[in-house]
C-alpha positions, 0 to 999 in steps of 0.5 A, a space after each residue: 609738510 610732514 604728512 606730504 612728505 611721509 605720504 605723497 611722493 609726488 608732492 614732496 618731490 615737486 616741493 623739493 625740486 626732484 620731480 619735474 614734468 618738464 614743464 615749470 606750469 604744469 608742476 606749479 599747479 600740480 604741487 597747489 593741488 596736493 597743498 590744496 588737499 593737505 591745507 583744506 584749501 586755505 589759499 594763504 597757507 597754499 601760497 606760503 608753503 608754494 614760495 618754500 619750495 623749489 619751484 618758486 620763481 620769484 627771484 629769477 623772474 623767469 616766470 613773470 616780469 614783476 613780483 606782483 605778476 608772479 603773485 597774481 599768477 600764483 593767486 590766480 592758479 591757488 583760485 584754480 586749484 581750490 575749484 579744480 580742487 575742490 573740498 574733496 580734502 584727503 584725510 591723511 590721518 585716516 590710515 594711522 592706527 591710533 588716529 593722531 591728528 597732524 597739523 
């Protein structure tokens, strides 16, 4: 979460609640798809870090009527933002001087 949030302001954003599109779908995916590139698309992880953060619908049920549907919607857009996605993963170290790796 350190390198979204130091580099892609989109993505922090939508983590945190302070950026939306106005529409709840579309900001689901596009948040699974910066978590697809900044985890090298380990699905379990993407669906971890998604339920931490503000978009997460879980408890409200405003989105799905069980918290099994809502985990097969999230499943199923994690599936889609990996092949939307794909393995074209964003180095977010490339840019720092001395190359330190961030996990």
């Amino acid at each position: 979460m350190k390198a979204i949030y130091r580099t892609n302001r989109k993505g922090s954003g939508l983590f945190t609640g302070g950026y939306s599109t106005g529409d709840p779908s579309k900001d689901d995916f596009q948040l699974l798809l910066v978590l697809n590139s900044f985890t090298h698309g380990n699905a379990d992880l993407m669906l971890e870090i998604f339920l931490k953060s503000a978009l997460n619908r879980m408890g409200d049920m405003s989105k799905r009527r069980t918290e099994a549907a809502y985990l097969k919607y999230l499943n199923q857009s994690i599936k889609k933002a990996q092949e939307v996605g794909g393995t074209n993963y964003w180095d977010y170290n490339y840019h720092r001087k001395n190359k330190e790796v961030i996990h």
